[in-house]
C-alpha positions as CSV (number, residue, x, y, z in Angstrom):
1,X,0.0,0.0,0.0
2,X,1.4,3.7,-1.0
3,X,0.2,7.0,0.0
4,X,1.4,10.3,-1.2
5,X,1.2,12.9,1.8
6,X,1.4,16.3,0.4
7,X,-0.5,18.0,3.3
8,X,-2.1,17.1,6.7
9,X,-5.0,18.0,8.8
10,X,-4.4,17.2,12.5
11,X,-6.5,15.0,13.7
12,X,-5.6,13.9,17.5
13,X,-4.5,15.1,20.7
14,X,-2.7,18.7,21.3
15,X,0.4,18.8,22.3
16,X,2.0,19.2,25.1
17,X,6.1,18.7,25.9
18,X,8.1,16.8,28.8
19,X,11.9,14.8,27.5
20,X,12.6,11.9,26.0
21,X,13.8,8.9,27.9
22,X,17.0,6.4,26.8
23,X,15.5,3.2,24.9
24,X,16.3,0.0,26.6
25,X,17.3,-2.2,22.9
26,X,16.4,-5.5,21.3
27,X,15.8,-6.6,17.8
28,X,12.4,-6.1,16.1
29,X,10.2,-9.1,16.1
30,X,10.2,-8.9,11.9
31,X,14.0,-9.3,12.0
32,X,12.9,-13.0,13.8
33,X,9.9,-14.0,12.6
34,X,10.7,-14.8,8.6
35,X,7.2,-15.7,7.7
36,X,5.7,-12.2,7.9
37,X,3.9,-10.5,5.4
38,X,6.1,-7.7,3.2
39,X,3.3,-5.7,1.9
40,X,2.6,-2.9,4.6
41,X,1.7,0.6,4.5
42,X,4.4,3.0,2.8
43,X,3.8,6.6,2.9
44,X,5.8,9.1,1.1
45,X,5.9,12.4,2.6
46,X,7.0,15.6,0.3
47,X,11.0,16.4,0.7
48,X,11.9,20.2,1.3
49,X,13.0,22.0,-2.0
50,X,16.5,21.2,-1.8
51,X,18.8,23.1,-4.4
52,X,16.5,26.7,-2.2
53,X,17.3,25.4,0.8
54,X,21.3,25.2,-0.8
55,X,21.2,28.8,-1.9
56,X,20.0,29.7,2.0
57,X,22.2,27.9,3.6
58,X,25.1,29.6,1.5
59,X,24.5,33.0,2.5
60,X,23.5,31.6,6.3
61,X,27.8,30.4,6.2
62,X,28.6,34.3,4.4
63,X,27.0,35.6,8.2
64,X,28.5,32.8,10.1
65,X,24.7,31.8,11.3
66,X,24.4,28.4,12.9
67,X,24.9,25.4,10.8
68,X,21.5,24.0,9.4
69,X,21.4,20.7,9.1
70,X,17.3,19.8,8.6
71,X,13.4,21.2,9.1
72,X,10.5,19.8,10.6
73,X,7.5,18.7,8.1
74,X,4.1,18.5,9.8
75,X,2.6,14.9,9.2
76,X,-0.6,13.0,11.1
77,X,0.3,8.9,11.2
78,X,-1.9,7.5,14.0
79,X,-2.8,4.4,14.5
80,X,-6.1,4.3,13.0
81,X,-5.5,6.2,10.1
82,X,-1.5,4.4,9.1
83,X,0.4,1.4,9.1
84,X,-0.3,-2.3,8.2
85,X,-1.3,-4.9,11.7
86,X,-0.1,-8.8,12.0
87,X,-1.3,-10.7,13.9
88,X,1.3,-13.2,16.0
89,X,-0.4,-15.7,17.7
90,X,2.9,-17.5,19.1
91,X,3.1,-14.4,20.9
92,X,-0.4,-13.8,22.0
93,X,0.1,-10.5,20.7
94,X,-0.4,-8.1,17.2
95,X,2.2,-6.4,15.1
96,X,2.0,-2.8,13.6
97,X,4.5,-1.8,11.1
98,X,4.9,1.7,9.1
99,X,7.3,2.3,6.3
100,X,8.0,6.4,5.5
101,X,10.2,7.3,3.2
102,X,11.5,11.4,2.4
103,X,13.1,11.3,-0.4
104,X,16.7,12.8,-0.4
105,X,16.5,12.7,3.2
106,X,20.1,11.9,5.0
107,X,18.1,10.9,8.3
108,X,14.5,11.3,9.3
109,X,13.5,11.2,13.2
110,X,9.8,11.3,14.3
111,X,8.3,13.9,16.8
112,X,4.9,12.0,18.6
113,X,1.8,14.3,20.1
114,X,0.6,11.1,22.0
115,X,2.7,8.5,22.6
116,X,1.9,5.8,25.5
117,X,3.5,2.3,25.6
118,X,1.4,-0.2,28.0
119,X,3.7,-2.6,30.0
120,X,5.2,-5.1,27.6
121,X,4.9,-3.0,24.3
122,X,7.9,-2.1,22.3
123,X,8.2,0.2,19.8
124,X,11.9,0.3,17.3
125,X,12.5,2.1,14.2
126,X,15.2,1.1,11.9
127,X,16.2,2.3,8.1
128,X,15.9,0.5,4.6
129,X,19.4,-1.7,5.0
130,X,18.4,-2.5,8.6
131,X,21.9,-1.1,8.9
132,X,20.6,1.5,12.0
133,X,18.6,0.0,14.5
134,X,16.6,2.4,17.5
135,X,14.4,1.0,20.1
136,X,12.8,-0.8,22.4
137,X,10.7,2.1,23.5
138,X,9.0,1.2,26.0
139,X,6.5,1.9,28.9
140,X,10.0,3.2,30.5
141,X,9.4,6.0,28.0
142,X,6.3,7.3,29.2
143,X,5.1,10.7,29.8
144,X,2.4,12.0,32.2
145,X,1.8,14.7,28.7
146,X,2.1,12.2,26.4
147,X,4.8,14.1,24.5
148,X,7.9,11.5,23.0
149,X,10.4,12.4,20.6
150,X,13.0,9.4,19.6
151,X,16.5,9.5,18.2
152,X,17.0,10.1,14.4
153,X,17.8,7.2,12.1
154,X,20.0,7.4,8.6
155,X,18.3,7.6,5.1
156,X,15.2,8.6,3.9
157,X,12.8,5.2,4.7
158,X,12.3,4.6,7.6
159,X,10.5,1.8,9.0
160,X,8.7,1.7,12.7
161,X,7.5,-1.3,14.4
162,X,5.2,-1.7,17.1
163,X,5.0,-4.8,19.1
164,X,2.2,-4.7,21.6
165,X,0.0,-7.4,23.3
166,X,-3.5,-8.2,22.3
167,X,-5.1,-7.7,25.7
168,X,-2.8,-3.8,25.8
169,X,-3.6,-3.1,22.6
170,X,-6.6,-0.3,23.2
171,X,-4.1,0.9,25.6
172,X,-1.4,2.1,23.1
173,X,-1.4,5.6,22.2
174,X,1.1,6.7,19.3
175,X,0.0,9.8,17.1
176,X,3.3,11.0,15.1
177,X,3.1,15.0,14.1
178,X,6.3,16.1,13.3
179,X,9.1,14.2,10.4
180,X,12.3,15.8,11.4
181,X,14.2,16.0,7.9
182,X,17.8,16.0,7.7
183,X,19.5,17.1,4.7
184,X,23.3,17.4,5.6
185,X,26.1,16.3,6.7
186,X,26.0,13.1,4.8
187,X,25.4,10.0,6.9
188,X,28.0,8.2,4.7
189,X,31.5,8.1,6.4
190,X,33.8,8.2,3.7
191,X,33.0,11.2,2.7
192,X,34.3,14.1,5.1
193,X,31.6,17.0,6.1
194,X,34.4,19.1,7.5
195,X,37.1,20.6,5.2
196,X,40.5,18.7,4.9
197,X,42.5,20.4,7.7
198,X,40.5,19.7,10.8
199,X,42.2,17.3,13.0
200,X,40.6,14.5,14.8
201,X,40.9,14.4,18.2
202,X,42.3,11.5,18.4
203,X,45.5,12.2,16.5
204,X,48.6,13.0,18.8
205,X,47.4,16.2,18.8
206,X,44.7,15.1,21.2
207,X,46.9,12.7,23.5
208,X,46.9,15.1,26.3
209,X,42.8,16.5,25.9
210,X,41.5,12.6,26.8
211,X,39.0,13.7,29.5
212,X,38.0,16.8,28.4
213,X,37.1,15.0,24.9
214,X,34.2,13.2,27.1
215,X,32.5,16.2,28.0
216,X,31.9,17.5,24.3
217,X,28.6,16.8,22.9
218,X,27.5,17.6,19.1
219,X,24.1,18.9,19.4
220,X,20.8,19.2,17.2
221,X,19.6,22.1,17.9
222,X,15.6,22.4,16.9
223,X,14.4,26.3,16.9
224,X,10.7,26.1,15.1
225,X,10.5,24.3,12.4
226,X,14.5,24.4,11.3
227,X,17.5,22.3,13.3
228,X,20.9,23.7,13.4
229,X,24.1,21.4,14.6
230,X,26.3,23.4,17.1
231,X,29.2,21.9,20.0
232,X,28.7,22.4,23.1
233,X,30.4,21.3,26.8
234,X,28.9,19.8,30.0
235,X,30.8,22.1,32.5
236,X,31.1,21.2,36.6
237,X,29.6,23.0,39.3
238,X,31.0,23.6,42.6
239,X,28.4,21.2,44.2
240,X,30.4,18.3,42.2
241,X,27.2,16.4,41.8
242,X,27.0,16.3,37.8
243,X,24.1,18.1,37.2
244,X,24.1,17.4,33.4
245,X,24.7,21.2,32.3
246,X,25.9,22.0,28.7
247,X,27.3,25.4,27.7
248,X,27.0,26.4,24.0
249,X,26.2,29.9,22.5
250,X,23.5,31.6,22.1
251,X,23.5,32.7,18.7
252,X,22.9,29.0,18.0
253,X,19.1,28.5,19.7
254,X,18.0,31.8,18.2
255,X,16.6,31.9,14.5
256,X,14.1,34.9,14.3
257,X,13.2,33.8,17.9
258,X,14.0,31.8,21.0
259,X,13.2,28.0,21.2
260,X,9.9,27.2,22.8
261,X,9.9,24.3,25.4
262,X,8.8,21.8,23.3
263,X,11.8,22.6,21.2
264,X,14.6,22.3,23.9
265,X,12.7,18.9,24.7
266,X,13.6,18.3,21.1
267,X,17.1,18.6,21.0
268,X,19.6,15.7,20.8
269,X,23.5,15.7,22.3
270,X,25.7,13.0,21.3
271,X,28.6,12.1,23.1
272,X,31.3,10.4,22.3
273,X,31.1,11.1,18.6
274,X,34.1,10.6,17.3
275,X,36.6,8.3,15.3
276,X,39.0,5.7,16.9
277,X,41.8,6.3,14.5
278,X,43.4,9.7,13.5
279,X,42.3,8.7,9.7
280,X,39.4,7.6,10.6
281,X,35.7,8.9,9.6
282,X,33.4,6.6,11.6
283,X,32.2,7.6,15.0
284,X,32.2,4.7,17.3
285,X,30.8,4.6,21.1
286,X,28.3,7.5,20.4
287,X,25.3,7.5,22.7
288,X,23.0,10.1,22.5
289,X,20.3,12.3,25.4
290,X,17.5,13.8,24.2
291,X,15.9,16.9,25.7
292,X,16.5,19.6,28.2
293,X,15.4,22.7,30.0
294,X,16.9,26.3,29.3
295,X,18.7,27.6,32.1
296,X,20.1,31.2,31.2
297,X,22.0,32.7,28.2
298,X,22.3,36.3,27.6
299,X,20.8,38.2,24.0
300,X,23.8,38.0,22.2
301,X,22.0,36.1,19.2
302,X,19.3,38.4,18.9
303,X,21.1,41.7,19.1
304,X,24.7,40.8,18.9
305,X,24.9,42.3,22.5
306,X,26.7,40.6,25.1
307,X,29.3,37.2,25.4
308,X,27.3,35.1,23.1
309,X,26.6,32.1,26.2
310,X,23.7,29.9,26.8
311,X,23.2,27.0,29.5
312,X,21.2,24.1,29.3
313,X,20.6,21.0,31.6
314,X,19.8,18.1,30.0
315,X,16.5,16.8,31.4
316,X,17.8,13.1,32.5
317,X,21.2,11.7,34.3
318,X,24.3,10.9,32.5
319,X,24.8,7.0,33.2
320,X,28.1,6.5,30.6
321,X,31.7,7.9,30.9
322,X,31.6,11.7,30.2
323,X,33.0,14.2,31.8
324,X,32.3,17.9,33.3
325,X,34.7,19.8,32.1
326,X,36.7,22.7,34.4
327,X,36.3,26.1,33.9
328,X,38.6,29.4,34.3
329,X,36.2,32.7,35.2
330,X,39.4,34.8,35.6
331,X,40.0,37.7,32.6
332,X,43.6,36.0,31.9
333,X,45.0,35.6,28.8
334,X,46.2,31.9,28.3
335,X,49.0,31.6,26.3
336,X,48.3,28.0,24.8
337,X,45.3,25.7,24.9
338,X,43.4,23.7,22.4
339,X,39.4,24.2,21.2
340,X,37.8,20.8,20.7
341,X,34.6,21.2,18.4
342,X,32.3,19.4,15.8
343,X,32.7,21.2,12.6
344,X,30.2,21.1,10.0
345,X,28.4,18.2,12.3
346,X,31.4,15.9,11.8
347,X,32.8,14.0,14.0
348,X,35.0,15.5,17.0
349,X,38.1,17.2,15.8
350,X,40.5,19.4,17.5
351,X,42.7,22.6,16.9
352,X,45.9,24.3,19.0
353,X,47.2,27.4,19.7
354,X,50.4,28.4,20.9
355,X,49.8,32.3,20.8
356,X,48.4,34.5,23.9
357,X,44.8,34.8,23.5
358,X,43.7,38.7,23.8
359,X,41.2,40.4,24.9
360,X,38.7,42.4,21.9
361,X,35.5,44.1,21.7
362,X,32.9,41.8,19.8
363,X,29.2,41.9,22.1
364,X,30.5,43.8,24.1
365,X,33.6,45.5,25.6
366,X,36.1,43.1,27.1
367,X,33.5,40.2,26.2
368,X,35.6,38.0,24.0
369,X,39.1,36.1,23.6
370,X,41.3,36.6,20.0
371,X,42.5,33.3,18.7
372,X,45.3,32.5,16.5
373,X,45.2,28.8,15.3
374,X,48.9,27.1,15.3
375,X,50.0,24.7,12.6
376,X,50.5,21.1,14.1
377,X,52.0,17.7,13.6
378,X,49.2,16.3,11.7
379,X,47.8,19.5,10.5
380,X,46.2,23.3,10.8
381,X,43.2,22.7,12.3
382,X,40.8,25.8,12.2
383,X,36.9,26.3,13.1
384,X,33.4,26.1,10.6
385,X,29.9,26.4,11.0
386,X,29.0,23.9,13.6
387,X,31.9,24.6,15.7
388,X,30.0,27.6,17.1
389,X,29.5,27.4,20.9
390,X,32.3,24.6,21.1
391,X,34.6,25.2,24.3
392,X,38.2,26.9,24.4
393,X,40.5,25.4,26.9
394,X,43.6,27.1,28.2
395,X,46.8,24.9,29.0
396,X,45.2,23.9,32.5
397,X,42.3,22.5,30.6
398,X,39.8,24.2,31.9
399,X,37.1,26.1,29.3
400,X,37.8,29.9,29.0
401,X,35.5,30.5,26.3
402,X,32.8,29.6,24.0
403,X,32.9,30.4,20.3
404,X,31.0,33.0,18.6
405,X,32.6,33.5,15.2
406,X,35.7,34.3,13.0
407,X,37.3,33.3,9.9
408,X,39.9,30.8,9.9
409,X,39.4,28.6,7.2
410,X,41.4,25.7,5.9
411,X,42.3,27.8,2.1
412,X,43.4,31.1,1.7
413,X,40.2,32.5,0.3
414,X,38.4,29.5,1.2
415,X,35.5,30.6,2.8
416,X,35.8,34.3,0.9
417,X,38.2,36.8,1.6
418,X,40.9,36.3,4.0
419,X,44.5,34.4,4.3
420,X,42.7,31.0,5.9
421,X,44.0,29.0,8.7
422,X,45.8,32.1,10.0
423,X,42.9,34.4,10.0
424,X,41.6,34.9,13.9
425,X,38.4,33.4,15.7
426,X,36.5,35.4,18.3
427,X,35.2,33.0,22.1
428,X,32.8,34.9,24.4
429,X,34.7,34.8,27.9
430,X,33.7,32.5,30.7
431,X,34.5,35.8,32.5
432,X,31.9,37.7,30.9
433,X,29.6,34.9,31.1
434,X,29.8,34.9,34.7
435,X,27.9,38.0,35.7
436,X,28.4,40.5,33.4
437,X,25.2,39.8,31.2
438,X,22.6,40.4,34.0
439,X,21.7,40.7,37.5
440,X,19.4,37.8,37.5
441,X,20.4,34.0,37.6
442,X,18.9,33.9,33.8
443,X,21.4,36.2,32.5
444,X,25.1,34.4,34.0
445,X,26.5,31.7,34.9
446,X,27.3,32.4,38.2
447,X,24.3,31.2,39.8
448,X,24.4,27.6,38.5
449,X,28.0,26.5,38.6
450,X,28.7,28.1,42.0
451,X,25.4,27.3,43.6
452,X,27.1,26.7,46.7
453,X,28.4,30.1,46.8
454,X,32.4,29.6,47.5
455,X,33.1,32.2,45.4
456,X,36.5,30.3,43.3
457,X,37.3,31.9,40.2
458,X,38.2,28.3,38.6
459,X,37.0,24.9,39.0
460,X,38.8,21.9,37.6
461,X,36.7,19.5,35.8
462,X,35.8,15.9,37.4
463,X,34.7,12.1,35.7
464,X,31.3,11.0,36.4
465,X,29.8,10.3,39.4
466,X,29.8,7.1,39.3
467,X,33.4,7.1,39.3
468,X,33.0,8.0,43.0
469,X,31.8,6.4,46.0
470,X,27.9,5.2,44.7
471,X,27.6,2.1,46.6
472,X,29.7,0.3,49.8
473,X,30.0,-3.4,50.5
474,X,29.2,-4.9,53.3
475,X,33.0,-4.3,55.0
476,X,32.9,-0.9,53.9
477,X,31.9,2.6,55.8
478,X,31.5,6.2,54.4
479,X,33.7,8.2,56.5
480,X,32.8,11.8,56.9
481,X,35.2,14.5,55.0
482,X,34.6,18.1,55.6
483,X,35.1,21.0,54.8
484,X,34.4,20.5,50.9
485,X,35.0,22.1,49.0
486,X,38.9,22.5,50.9
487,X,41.3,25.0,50.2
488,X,44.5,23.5,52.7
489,X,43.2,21.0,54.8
490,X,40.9,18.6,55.2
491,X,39.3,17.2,58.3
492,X,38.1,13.0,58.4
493,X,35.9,11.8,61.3
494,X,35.2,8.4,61.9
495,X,33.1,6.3,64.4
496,X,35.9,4.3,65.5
497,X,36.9,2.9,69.1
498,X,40.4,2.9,67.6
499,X,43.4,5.6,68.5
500,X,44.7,5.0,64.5
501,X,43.8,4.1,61.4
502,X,46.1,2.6,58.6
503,X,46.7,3.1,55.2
504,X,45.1,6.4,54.3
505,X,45.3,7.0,50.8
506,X,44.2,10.1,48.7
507,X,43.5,9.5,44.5
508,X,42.6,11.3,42.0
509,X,39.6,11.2,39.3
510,X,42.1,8.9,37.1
511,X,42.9,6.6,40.4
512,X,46.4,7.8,40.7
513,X,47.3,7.7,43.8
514,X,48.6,11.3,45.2
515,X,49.1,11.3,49.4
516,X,49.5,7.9,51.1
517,X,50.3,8.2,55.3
518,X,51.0,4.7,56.5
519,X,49.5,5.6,59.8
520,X,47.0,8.5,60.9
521,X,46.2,9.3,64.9
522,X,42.4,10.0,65.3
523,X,41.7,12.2,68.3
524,X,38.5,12.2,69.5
525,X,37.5,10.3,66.3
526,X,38.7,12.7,64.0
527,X,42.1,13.6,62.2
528,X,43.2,16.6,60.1
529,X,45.3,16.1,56.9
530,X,47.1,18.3,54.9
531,X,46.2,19.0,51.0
532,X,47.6,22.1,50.6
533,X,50.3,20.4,48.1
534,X,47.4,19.1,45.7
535,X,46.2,20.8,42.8
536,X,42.4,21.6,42.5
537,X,40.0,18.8,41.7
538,X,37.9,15.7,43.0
539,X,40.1,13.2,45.0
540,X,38.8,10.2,46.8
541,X,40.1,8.9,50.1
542,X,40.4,5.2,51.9
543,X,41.4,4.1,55.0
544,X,41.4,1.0,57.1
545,X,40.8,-0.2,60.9
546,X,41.1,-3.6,60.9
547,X,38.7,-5.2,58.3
548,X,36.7,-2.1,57.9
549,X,37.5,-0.3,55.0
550,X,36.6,3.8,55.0
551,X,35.6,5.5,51.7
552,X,35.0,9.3,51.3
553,X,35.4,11.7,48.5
554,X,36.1,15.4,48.8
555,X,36.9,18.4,46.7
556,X,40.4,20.8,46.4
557,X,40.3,24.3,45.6
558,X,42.5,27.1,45.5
């Protein structure tokens, strides 16, 4: 069966917005079940004008605008009105299945009005070649608005499979309103979206930038009906307790206008997207989060006032190996450093510089750092569209700046006028991001990554929390560490009956071991240790009394 869809009429529920949950995997029961019928609904919904959207897009790169990458097209598949049903009596339960196809389309996701999964339904999606795979969703996945909005998968048919039992069947809501089309970069890995100088991180030049690689995300940005690709950065907080917060720019959620919730509930980050190999052109380990709340960013992308800075908390925990990168709020130059980005939505490449950052006038007076890009061993990396909002580290690696714009390119004349990879790019300052922008905690930084108020002017960056101490055996006590966060000392009490306790040993995030002392004398249960020698940072502590082990975990300023 084919349908043409050329225009809709809605016909179910409103919509109303809440985030997207992780799916839980599996295979579709048609990949297992050989006997199925092949003839099921195909719809073919209208692709954008492409060669218009081309000449657009041109002149979006001339005003170094955010990188657009796809548009929304309005659709109505419900249940009653789409798809093909099989029955599949071994299982005591039915089978719904949906094929759409865009043409030209390089990867097609699905926004849902109503989407409800009774207990023991699944839904996947997976493209023509079966070569992408998404899915189970599940009851997991459930909304108290009904709102659901699920990962995008590559080419331009798509397939979506429903498994649900017969008696939960009535139950199922699914009413799909939005086809996310994506036009660029091409989902084929051989062929490079970024220009021939960019440097994957993973090349020597990225031997010493291992953690703060974790904490870069590529992100889909949705703003109305048109999705942009920018880089951002979860950064830490002074309460150490991963809050998932991502700092990007805010020229890149502002297209006429401001997102609207349901659009940050939209947007995907993807982690870990990037290549093994410093040839390679595959991303491998990527998982991806889907949605989160605005949290402040100042007017820099409306009005080209300000530091050009925008913070977002993504609306569900981290679980995987990222990590929250550092920060520097001090109006230093940094005389070397690195800015680790995901030009033209490629996968995560890196560029140096070896020259003093200064200090220029772009939003605002004092509001931006001046980067040169240095040639390295493997090549000149520089910055394109979809770098924008991508962190600048100094050498302590710790972010001093988001980017905003500039025109380094890979050619002299490459990307118009100018003598390329040595042509300067412009970061708002973490400095003027702090509190510069506004008085209110929606206009700085301040107020979310020093909610405890200690006032530092840096923070180094830490691994996930789960890298910590989650969970104690049964020989195993938390000992109590205070004050953290600790500038020189630190003070451990225990509930002990013993004058000492052995083997006290301080590590880092990475497990290295920093400050052992053989043999610690409690007083009145407590002890005091120096750190004054360590640098700032997370750093775990264990101790023994017998065959009680003590775990505790505090953090070092300045």
């Amino acid at each position: 069966m084919k349908q043409t869809l050329l225009a809709v009429i809605f016909l179910c529920l409103s919509i109303s917005f809440v985030f997207a949950q992780d799916n839980t995997g599996g295979t579709p029961p048609s990949f297992i079940y050989s006997n199925l019928q092949t003839d099921i609904d195909y719809v073919t919904v209208q692709s954008p004008d492409l060669a218009q959207l081309a000449i657009q897009d041109l002149d979006r790169s001339q005003k170094s605008e955010p990188f657009r990458i796809g548009l929304t097209l309005p659709v109505d598949f419900c249940l009653n009105n789409s798809g093909t049903w099989t029955d599949l009596p071994e299982e005591n339960a039915s089978l719904w299945r949906l094929t759409v196809k865009s043409e030209g389309a390089t990867a097609i996701g699905f926004g849902y009005a109503s989407f409800y999964m009774p207990e023991g339904a699944r839904l996947f999606l997976y493209n023509k070649d079966k070569s992408k795979i998404i899915g189970a969703y599940t009851s997991l996945n459930n909304a108290d608005n009904y709102y659901f909005t699920n990962e995008k998968v590559s080419g331009d048919e798509i397939t979506l499979e429903l498994l649900v039992p017969n008696d939960k069947r009535s139950a199922v809501l699914l009413q799909i309103t939005e086809l996310d089309y994506f036009y660029r970069p091409s989902e084929d890995y051989s062929i490079k979206s970024s220009d021939a100088c960019e440097v994957n991180v993973n090349c020597p030049e990225g031997a010493n930038w291992q953690d703060e690689k974790k904490g870069i995300c590529k992100l889909d940005i949705r703003v109305g009906s048109n999705w942009y690709n920018c880089t951002g950065s979860l950064v830490n907080n002074t309460s150490q307790n991963c809050t998932p917060y991502v700092l990007l720019a805010d020229h890149c959620h502002y297209d006429g206008g401001y997102p609207t919730t349901a659009d940050y509930n939209a947007w995907k980050f993807y982690f870990h997207y990037e290549a093994t190999l410093c040839s390679g052109t595959t991303p491998t380990g990527t998982f991806v989060k889907t949605g989160c709340t605005l949290k402040a960013h100042d007017t820099y992308g409306s009005n080209n006032i300000g530091s050009d800075f925008c913070l977002v908390q993504i609306n569900s925990a981290i679980t995987q190996d990222v990590y929250y990168n550092g920060w520097d709020r001090n109006n230093v130059t940094s005389s070397s450093g690195v800015g680790i980005h995901h030009p033209s939505a490629d996968i995560m490449k890196i560029s140096t510089y070896t020259t003093a950052l200064s200090s220029v006038y772009v939003g605002a007076s004092g509001s931006h750092w001046r980067v040169y890009w240095a040639a390295t061993v493997t090549n000149q990396g520089v910055t394109e569209q979809g770098s924008s909002g991508s962190p600048l580290f100094n050498a302590a690696g710790k972010i001093v700046g988001t980017l905003t714009s500039g025109a380094s390119c890979c050619t002299v004349n490459g990307c118009g006028t100018g003598t390329g990879p040595t042509e300067a790019d412009y970061y708002g300052k973490v400095y003027y991001h702090w509190d510069l922008n506004g008085t209110t905690s929606a206009k700085r930084l301040k107020d979310w990554l020093d909610p405890t108020s200690t006032g530092v002017t840096s923070l180094a960056g830490r691994g996930a929390c789960s890298a910590g101490v989650t969970e104690l055996k049964s020989n195993e006590e938390k000992i109590n560490i205070y004050p953290s966060p600790a500038n020189t000392e630190i003070v451990i009490g225990i509930a002990s009956t013993e004058n000492t306790i052995e083997n006290v040993t301080i590590y880092n995030v990475m497990g290295v071991v920093v400050k052992n002392i053989p043999v610690l004398n409690l007083e009145t249960n407590k002890a005091t240790i120096d750190i004054s020698d360590l640098a700032e940072g997370v750093y775990y502590l264990t101790a023994q009394n017998g065959k009680t082990i003590f775990k505790g975990e505090f953090v070092k300023i300045k």
